[in-house]
MIGULO-799157 format. One record per residue: x, y, z of N, C-alpha, C, O in turn; residue in one letter. Coordinates in steps of 0.2 Angstrom, whole numbers, padded with zeros to 4 digits, always signed. Example, Ala and Ser with C-alpha at 12.3 -4.5 7.8 and 13.67 -1.06 7.14 Angstrom:
+0066-0028+0039+0062-0022+0039+0066-0016+0039+0071-0017+0042a
+0064-0011+0035+0068-0005+0036+0064+0000+0039+0067+0006+0040s
END
This chain:
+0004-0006+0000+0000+0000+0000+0005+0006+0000+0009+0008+0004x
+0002+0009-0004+0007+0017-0006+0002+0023-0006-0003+0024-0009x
+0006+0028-0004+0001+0034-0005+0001+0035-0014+0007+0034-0017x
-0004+0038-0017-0004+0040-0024-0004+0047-0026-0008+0051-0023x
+0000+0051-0031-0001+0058-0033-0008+0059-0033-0012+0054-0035x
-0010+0065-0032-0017+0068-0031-0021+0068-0036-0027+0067-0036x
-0016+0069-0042-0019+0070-0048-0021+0065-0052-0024+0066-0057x
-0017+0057-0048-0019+0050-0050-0026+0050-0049-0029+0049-0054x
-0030+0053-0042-0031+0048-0038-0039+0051-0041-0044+0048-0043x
-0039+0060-0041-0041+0064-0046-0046+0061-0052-0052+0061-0052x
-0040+0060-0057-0043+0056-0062-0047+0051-0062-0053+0052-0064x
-0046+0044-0058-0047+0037-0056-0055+0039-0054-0060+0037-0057x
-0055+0043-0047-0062+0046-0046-0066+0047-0051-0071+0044-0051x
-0064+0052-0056-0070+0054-0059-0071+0047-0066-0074+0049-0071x
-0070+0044-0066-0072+0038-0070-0074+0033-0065-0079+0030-0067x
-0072+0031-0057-0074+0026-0054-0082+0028-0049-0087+0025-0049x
-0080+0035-0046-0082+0035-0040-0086+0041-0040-0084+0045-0043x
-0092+0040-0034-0096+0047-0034-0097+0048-0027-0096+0044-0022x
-0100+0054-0025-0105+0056-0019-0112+0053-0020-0116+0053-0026x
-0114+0051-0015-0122+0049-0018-0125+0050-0010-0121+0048-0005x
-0132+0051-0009-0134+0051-0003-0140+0044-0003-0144+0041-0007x
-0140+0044+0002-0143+0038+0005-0148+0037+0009-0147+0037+0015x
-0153+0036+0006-0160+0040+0010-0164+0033+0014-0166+0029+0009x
-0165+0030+0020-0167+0025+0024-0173+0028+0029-0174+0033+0032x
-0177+0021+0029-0185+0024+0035-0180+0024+0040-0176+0020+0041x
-0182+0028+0045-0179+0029+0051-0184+0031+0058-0186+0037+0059x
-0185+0024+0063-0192+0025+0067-0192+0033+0071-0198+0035+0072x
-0186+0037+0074-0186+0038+0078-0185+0046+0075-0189+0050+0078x
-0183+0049+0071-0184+0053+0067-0190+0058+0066-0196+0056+0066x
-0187+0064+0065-0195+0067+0064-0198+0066+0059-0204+0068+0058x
-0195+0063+0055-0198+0065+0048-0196+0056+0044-0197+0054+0038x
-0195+0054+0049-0198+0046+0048-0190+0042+0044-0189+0036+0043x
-0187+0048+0041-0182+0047+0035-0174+0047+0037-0174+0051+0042x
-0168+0044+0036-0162+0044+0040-0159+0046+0031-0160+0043+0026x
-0154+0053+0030-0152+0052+0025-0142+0054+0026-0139+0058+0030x
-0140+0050+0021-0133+0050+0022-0127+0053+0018-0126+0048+0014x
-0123+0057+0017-0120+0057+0013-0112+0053+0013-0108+0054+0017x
-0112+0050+0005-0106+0045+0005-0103+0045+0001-0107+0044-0004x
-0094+0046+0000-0090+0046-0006-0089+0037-0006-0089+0033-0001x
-0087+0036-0013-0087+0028-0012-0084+0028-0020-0087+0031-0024x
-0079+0023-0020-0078+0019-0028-0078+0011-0025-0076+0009-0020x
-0081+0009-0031-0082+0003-0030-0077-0001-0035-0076+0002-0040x
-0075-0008-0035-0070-0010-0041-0070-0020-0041-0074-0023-0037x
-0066-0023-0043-0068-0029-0043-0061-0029-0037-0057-0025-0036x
-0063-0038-0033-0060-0035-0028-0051-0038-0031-0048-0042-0026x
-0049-0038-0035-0042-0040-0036-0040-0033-0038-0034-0032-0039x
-0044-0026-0037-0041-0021-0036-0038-0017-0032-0035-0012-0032x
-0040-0023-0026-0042-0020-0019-0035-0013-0016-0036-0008-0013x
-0030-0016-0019-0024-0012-0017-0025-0006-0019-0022-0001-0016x
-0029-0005-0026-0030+0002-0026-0034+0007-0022-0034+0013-0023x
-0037+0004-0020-0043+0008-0014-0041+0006-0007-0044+0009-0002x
-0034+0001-0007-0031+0003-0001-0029+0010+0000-0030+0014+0004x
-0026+0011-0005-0018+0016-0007-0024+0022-0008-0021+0027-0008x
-0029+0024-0009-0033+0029-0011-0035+0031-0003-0036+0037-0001x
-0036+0027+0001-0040+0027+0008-0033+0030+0011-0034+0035+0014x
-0028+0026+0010-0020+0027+0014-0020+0035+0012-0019+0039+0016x
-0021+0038+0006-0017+0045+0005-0023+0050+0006-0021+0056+0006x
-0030+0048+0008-0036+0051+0009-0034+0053+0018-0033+0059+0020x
-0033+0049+0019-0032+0046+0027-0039+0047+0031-0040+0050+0036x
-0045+0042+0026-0049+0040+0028-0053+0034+0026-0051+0031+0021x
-0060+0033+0028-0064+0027+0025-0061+0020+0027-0056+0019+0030x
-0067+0016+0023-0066+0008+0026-0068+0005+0021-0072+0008+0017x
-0066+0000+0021-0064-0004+0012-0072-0010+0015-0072-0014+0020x
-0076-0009+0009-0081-0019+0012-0079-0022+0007-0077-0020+0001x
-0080-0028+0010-0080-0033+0004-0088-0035+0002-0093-0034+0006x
-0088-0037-0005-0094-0037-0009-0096-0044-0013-0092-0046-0017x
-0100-0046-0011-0103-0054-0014-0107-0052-0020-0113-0050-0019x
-0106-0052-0027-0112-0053-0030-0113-0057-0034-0114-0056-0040x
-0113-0066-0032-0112-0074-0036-0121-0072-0037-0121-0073-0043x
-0126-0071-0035-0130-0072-0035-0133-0067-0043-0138-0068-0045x
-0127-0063-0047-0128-0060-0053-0122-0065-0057-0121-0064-0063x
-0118-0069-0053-0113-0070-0057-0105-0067-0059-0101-0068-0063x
-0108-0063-0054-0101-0058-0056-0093-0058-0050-0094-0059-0044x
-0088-0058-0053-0083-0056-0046-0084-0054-0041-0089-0051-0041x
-0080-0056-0035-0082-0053-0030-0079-0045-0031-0074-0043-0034x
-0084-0040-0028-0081-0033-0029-0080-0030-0021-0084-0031-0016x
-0074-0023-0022-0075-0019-0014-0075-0012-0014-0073-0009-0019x
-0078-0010-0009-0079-0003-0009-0076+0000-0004-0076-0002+0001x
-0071+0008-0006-0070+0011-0001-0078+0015-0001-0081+0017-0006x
-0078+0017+0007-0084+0021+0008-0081+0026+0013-0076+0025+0016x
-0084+0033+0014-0083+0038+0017-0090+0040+0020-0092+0045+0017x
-0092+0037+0024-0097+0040+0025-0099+0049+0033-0103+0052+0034x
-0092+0048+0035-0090+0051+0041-0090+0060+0039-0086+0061+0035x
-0094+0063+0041-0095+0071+0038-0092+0074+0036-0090+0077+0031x
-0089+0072+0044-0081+0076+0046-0074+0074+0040-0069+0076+0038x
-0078+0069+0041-0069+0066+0034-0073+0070+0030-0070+0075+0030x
-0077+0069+0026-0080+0073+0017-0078+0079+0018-0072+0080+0015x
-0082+0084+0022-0080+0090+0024-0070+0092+0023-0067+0094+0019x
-0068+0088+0030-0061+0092+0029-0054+0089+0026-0049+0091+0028x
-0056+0083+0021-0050+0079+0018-0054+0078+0011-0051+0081+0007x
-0061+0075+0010-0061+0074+0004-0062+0077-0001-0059+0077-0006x
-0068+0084+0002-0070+0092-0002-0064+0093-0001-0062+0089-0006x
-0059+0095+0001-0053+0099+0001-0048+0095-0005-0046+0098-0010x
-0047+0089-0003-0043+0087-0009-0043+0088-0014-0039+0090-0018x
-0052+0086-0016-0054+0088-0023-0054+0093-0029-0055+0092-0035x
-0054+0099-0024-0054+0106-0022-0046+0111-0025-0045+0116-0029x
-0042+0103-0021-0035+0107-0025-0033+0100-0032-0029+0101-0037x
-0035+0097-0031-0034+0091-0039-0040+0093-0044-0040+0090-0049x
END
């Protein structure tokens, strides 16, 4: 695992990876609804070292593992960001200066 130039990781993003929010019934809530914001790429998992090395120079997120035999496909993995404070003050920022 290595950290990667900004403007690798830059690129890779904007072909791999999005923001997307996340919207879940939620009992306890006013408004019945739990909504989430999360950066994430996702990839087959023999890439995995790239989304280590993306996570290592982010200095954040968590890698899942992904089953999807039941389409027939490779196994795949996701770095996810779901933590505020990381988007806020590492990912917007990065992206910002890349």
């Amino acid at each position: 695992m290595k950290y990667l130039p900004g403007d690798y990781i830059s690129g890779f993003v904007d072909g791999e990876g999005c923001f997307c929010i996340s919207i879940s019934k939620h009992k306890t809530s006013k408004t019945g609804f739990n909504a989430r914001l999360i950066f994430e790429i996702e990839l087959r998992a023999d890439d995995r070292e790239i989304l280590e090395s993306i996570g290592k120079t982010l200095d954040c997120g968590r890698i899942y593992d992904l089953n999807y035999d039941r389409y027939g496909w490779y196994p795949h993995v996701k770095l996810a960001i779901t933590k505020i404070v990381d988007i806020k003050e590492k990912v917007i920022p990065f992206f910002e200066k890349y």
